[in-house]
Every structure is written in C-alpha cells, then in structure tokens.
C-alpha beads as a LAMMPS data file, in Angstrom:
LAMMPS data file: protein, C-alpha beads

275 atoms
274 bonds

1 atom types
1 bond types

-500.0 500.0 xlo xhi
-500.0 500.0 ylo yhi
-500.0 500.0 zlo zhi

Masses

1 110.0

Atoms # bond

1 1 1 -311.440 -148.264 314.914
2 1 1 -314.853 -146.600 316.057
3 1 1 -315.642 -146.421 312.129
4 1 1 -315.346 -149.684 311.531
5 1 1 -317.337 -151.022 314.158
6 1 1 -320.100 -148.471 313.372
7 1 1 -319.973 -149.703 309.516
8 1 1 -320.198 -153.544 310.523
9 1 1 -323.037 -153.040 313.225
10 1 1 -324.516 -150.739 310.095
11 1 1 -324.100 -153.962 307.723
12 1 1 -325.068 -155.991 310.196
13 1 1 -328.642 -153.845 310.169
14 1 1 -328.714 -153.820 306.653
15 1 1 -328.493 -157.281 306.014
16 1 1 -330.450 -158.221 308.845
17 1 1 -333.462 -155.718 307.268
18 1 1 -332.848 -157.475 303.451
19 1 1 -333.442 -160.577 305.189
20 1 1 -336.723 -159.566 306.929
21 1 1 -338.352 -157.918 303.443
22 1 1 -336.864 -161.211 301.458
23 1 1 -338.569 -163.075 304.218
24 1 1 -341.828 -161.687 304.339
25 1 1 -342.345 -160.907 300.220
26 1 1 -341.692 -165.184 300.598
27 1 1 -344.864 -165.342 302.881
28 1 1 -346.941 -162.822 300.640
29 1 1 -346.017 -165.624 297.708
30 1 1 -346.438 -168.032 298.927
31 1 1 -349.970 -166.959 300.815
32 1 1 -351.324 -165.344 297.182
33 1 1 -350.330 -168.556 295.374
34 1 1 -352.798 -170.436 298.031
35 1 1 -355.228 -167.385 297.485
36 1 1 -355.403 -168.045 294.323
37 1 1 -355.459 -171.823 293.804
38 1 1 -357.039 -172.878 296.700
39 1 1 -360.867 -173.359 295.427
40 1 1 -362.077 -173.266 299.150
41 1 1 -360.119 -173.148 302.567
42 1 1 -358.240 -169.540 301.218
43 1 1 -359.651 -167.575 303.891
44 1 1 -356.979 -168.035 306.061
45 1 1 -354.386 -167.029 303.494
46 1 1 -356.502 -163.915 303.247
47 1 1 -356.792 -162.664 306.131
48 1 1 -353.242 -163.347 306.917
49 1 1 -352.110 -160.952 303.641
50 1 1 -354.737 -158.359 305.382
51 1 1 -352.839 -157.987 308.517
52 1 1 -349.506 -157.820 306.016
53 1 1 -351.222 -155.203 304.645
54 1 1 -350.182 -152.604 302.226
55 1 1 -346.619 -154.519 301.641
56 1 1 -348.827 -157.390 300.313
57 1 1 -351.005 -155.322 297.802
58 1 1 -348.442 -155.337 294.314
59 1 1 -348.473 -158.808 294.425
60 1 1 -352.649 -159.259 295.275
61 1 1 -352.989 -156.091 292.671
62 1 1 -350.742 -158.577 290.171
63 1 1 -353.019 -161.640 290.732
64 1 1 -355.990 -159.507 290.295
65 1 1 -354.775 -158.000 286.835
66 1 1 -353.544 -161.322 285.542
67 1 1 -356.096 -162.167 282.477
68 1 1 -354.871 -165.667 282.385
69 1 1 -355.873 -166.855 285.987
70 1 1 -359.683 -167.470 286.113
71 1 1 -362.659 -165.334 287.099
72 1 1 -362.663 -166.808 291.102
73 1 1 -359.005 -165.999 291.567
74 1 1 -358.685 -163.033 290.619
75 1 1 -362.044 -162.235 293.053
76 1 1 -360.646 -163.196 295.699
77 1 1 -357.547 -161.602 295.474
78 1 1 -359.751 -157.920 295.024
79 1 1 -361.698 -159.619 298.476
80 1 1 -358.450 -159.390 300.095
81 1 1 -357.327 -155.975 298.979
82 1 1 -361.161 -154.457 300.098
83 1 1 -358.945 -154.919 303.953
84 1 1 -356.444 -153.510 303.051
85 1 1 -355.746 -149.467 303.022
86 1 1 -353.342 -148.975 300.233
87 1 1 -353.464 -145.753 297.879
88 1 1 -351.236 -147.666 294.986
89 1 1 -354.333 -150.101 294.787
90 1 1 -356.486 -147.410 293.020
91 1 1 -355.621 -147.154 289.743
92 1 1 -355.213 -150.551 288.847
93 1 1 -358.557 -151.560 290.686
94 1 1 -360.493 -148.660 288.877
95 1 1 -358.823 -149.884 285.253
96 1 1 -360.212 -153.059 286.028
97 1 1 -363.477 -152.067 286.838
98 1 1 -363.981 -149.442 283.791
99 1 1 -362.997 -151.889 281.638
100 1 1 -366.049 -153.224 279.386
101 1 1 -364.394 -156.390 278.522
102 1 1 -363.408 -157.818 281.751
103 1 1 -366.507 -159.974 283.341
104 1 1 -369.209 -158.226 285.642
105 1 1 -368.297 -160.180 288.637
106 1 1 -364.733 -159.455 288.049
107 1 1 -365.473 -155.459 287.401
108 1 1 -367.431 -155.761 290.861
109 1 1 -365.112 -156.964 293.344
110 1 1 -362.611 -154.667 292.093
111 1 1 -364.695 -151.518 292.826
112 1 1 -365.243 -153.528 296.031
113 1 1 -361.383 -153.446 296.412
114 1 1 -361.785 -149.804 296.862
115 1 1 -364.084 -149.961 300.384
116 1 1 -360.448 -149.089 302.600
117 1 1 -359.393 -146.426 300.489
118 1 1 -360.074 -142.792 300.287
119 1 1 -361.952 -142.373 296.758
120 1 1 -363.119 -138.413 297.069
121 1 1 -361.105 -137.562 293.684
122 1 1 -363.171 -140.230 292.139
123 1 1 -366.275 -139.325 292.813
124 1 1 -367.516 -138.005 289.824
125 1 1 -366.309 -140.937 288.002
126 1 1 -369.073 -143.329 290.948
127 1 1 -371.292 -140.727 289.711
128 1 1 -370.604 -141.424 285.796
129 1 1 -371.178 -145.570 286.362
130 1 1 -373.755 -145.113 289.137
131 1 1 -375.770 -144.475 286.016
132 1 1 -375.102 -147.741 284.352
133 1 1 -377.577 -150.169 282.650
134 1 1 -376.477 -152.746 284.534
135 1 1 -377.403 -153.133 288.221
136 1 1 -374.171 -154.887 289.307
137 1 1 -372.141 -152.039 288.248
138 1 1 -374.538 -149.641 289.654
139 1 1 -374.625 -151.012 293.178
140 1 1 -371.014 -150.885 293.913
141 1 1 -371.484 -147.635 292.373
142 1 1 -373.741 -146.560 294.929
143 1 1 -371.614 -148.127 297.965
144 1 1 -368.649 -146.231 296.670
145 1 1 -370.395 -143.192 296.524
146 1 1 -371.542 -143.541 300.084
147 1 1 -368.033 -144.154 301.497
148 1 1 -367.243 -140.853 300.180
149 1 1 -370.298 -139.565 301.722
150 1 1 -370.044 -135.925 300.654
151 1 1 -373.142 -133.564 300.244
152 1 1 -373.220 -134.383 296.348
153 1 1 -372.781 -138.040 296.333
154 1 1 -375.939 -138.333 298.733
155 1 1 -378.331 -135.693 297.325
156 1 1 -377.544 -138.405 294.221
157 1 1 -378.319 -141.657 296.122
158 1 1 -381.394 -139.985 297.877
159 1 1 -382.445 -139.104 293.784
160 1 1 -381.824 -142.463 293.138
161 1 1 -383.772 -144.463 296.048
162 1 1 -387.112 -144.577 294.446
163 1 1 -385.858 -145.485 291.156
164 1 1 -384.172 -148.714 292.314
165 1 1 -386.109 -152.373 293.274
166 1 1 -385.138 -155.046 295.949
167 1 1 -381.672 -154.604 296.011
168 1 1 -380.770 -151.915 294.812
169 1 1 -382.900 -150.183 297.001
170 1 1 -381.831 -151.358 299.863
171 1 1 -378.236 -151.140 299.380
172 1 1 -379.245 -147.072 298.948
173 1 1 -381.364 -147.332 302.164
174 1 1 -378.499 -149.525 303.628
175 1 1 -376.074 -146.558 302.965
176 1 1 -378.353 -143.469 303.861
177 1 1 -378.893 -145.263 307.491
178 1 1 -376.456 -143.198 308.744
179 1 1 -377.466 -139.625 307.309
180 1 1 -380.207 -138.573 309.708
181 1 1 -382.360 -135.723 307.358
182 1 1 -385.615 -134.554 306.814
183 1 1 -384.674 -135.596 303.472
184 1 1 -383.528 -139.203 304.155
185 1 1 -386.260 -139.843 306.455
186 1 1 -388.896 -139.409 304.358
187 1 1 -387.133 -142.184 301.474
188 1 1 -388.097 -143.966 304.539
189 1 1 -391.091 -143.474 305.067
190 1 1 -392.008 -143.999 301.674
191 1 1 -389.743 -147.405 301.696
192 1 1 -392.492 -148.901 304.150
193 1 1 -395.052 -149.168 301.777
194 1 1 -392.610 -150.384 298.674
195 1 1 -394.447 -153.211 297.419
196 1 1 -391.690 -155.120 295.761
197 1 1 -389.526 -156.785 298.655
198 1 1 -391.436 -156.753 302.514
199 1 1 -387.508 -156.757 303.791
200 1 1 -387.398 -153.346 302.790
201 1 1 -390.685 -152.690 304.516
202 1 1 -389.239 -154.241 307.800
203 1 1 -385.747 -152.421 307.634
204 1 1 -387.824 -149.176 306.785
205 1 1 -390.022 -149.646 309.951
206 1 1 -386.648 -150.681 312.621
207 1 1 -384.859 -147.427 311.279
208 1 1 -388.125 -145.367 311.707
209 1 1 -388.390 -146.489 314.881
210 1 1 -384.902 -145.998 315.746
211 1 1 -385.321 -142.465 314.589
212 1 1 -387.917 -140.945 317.043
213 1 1 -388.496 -137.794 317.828
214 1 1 -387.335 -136.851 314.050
215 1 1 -390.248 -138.737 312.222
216 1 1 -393.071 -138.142 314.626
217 1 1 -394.581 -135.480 312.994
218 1 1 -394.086 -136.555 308.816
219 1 1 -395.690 -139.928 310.023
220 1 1 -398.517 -138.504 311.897
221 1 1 -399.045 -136.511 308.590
222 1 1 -399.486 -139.289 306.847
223 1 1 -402.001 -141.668 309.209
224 1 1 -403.875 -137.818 309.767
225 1 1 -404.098 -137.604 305.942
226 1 1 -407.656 -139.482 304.945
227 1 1 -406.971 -139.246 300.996
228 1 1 -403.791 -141.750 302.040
229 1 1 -405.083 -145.335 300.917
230 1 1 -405.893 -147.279 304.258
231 1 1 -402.439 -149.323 304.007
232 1 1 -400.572 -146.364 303.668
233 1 1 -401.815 -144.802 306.786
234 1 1 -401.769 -148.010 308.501
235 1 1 -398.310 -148.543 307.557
236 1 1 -397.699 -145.075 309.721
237 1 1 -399.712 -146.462 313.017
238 1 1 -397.366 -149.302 312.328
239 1 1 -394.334 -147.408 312.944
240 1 1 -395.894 -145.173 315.719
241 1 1 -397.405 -147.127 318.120
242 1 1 -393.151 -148.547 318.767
243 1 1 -391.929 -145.010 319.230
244 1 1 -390.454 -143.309 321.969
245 1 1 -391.474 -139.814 322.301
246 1 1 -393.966 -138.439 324.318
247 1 1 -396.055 -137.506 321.423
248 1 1 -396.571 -141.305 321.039
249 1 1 -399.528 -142.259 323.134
250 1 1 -401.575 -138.290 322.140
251 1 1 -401.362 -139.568 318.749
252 1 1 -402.517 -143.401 319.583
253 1 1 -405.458 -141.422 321.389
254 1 1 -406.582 -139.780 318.864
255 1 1 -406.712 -142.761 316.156
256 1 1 -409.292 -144.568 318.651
257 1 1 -411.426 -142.229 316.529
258 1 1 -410.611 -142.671 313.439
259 1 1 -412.636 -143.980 310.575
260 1 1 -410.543 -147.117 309.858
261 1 1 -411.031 -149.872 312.011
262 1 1 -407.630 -151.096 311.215
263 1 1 -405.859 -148.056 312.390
264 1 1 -408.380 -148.105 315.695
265 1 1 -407.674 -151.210 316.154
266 1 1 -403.384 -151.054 315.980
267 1 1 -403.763 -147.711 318.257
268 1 1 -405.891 -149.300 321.039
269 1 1 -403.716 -152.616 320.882
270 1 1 -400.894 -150.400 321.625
271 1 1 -402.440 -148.397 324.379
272 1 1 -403.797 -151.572 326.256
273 1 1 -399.819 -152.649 326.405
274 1 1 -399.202 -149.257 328.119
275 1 1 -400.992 -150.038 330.977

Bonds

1 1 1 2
2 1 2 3
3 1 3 4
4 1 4 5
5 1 5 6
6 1 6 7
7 1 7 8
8 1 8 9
9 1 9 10
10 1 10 11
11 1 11 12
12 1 12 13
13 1 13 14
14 1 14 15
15 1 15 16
16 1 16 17
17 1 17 18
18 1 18 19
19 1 19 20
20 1 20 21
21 1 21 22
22 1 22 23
23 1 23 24
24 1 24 25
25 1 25 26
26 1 26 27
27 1 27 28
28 1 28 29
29 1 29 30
30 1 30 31
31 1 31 32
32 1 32 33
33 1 33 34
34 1 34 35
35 1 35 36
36 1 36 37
37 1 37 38
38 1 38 39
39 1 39 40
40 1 40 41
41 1 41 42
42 1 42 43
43 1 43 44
44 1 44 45
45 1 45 46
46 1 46 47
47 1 47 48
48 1 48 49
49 1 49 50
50 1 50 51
51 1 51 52
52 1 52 53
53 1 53 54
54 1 54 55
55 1 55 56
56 1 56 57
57 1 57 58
58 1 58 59
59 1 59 60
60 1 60 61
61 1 61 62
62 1 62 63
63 1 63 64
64 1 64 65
65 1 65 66
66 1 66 67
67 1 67 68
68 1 68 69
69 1 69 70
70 1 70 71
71 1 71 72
72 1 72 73
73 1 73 74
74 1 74 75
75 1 75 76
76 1 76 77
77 1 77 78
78 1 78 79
79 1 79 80
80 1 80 81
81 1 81 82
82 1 82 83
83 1 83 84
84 1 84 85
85 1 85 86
86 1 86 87
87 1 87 88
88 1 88 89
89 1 89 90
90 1 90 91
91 1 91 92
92 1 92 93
93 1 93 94
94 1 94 95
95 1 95 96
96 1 96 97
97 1 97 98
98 1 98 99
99 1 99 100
100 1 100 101
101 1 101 102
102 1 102 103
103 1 103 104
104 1 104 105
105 1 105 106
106 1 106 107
107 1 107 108
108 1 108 109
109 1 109 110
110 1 110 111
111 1 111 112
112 1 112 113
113 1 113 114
114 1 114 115
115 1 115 116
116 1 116 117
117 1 117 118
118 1 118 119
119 1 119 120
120 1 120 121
121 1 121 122
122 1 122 123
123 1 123 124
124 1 124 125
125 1 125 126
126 1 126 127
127 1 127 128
128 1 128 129
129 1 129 130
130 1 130 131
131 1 131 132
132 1 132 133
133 1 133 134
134 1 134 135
135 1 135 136
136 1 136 137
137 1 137 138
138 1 138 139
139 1 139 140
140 1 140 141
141 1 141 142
142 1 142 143
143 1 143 144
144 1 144 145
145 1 145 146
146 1 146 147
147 1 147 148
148 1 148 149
149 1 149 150
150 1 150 151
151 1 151 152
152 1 152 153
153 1 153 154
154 1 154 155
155 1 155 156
156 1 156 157
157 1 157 158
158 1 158 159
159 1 159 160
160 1 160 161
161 1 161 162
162 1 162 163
163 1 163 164
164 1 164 165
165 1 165 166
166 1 166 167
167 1 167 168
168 1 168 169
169 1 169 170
170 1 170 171
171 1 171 172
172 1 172 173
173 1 173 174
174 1 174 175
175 1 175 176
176 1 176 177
177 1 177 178
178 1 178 179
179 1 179 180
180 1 180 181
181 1 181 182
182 1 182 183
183 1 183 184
184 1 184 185
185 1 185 186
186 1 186 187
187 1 187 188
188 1 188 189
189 1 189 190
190 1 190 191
191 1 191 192
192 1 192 193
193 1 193 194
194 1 194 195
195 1 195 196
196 1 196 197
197 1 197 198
198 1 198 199
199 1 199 200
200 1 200 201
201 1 201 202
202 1 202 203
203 1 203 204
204 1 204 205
205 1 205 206
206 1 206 207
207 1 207 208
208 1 208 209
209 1 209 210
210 1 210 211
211 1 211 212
212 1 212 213
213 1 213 214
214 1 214 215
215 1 215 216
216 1 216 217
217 1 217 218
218 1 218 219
219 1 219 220
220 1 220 221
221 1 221 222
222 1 222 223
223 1 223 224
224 1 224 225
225 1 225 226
226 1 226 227
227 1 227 228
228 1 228 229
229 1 229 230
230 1 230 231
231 1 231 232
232 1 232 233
233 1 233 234
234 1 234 235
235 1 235 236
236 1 236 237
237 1 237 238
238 1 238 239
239 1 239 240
240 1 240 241
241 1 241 242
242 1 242 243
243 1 243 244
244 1 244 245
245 1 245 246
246 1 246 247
247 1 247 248
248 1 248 249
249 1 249 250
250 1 250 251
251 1 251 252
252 1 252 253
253 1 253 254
254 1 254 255
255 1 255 256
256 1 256 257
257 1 257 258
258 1 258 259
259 1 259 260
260 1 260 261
261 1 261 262
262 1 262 263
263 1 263 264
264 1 264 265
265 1 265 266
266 1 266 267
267 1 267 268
268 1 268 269
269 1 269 270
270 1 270 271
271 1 271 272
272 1 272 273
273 1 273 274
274 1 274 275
C-alpha cells in the first residue's frame, strides 16, 4: 500500500514539474516572439527573459542565429542574452561574430552577448580580431578582452591606447580605469593632451585626479620639464592644482615662479582658494 502511495505522490511531482517547464518554455515564446517583432516597447519582454535566465537562452540563441529574421531582431535578442550568464551561449555567439558575412552590427552585439560569460579560453581569439580593420569589430574586441582582464589582455590594450582615436580610445581608457599602474597612469596622462576628442581630455583629468598620491610625481615631471610645449605642462597644473596629497600646494608654490604666465597664473588661482 505504502508503494503505491509513494509512486502517485511521485507522479503527482512529476507531472506537476512537466507542467511548470511546459509553462514557463510558453512564457519564453511567447516573450521572444514580442522580442523580436515588437519594433519598440520590447524592453519589457527583455528584461523579463533576463530574470528567466539561462532556461531562456536556446530559444534567444535561436532568434539570434535565424538568417531570415532581420538585422534589429536578431540584435536585440544578443541585447538580452549580454544579462544573461549562460556557458551554452558561447559558441553560437562567437560563430556569429567570426562570421564575415553576417552584418557588422549583427557581428557586434553578438560579441556583446558575451559581457556575462566567462571568455578566458577565448582570449587569444579577442586578441586575433582586436586587430581588425574595422573599428566596430575592434572595440568589442577590446571590451572583451578587458572582461577577461588577465596580465596579457591588458599589456595589449595599454599597446593599443595610443593607436586608437575618439572612441576607440576611450573605450580602452574606459576599460583600463580600473587597473591602477605606473603603466596605465601614464596612457593617462598622455590622454589629457589628445587633441582629437576634449571628452577624453576631461575623463583623463577626473581619473587623474581620482588617482592621487600615484600620479603626483609623473605629473610634476612633466609641468617641471621646460622642453614640454606650454599646453602640455599646463595640462599637468591642470590636473594638480585638484589633487589631494600633501605634495599639492609645495608644488603650486613653486610654479608661482615659473616662466609661463599661464602655469603662474593656474598655481596662484589655486592657492588663493586654499585660504
């Protein structure tokens, strides 16, 4: 008698579970079909199939890899697996992005897919396209490679920094924010005078700042160096006159002598607020 009770509440369970997964692979279809034919108000469907998570990736991954639907679709179905952390989304995300025939934009926000994921095995292949002619492919590239984050994949993007314009650059800069080197800061410091985008001059200066203590000294190198060009050096005042150390208002001090009026002038400005 015990047996057959434990086999019906058993049944019971299992039908109850079938249920549950038929119910909820119903939501994920019927929230991807909205994903992907809704031209504006998906976002809801989206984030709804993010907090599904990995049970909704096949059918996102399916939508994404279907040739037929067009371009916007299938981008916003690889916007919606970027939230969610699923290893089975790897392969088919990195087939679409590798492939030469599929469109840019759709190549893009598949390697954008990747952002929950852990991609260390792939890193050489970040490396490989990080290299590519064109700068859509390369940026992704480059936010890939600092997700993975490892000593290779930055000593690459810190290569790469000075290479790059507007924003390229300051995706790289964006990404080495958080890597706080002798090596790093000084793509800073040569960021503030870049001469192609003044937002990269601004972020440049706020991280500096943020910095301190760390960039005191390579900055004061540069305002003490007089073969600098006068921007150059100013650009360093710029950033020192906002720091907090105590070597701050020593270093003001002693550009109230300096040759350049511009540089006396930011250092006394600064001083007079002191007091």
């Amino acid at each position: 008698m015990k047996k057959i009770y434990y086999i019906i509440i058993a049944l019971f369970f299992t039908i109850s579970t079938f249920a549950q997964i038929t119910d909820l692979q119903s939501e994920i279809d019927s929230l991807v079909d909205v994903l992907v034919k809704e031209r504006r108000q998906w976002n809801e469907a989206s984030e709804k199939l993010i907090v599904i998570g990995e049970p909704a990736a096949d059918k996102l991954l399916e939508a994404l890899m279907n040739k037929s639907l067009d371009s916007w679709a299938r981008r916003k179905a690889a916007m919606t697996l970027s939230g969610i952390n699923a290893d089975q989304i790897i392969t088919p995300c990195l087939n679409v992005f590798t492939d030469e025939s599929e469109e840019i934009a759709v190549r893009r926000n598949a390697c954008n897919a990747l952002a929950s994921v852990n991609l260390d095995k792939q890193e050489n292949l970040f490396l490989f396209y990080a290299k590519n002619n064109n700068s859509d492919i390369r940026n992704v590239c480059y936010q890939r490679l600092g997700q993975i984050g490892s000593e290779k994949a930055i000593k690459f993007l810190i290569s790469e920094v000075d290479k790059q314009q507007d924003m390229g650059k300051w995706i790289i800069l964006h990404i080495l924010e958080s890597f706080d080197t002798k090596e790093v800061n000084e793509k800073f410091i040569h960021a503030l005078c870049d001469d192609n985008w003044w937002m990269i001059n601004e972020y440049a200066r706020n991280i500096l700042i943020k910095r301190g203590d760390d960039v005191v000294e390579p900055l004061q190198k540069v305002l003490d160096n007089q073969e600098n060009p006068e921007f150059v050096r100013w650009k360093a005042i710029w950033v020192i006159k906002d720091l907090e150390s105590p070597k701050r208002n020593e270093i003001l001090k002693n550009a109230l002598k300096d040759e350049n009026w511009f540089i006396r002038n930011e250092a006394e400005v600064a001083l007079k607020k002191e007091k």
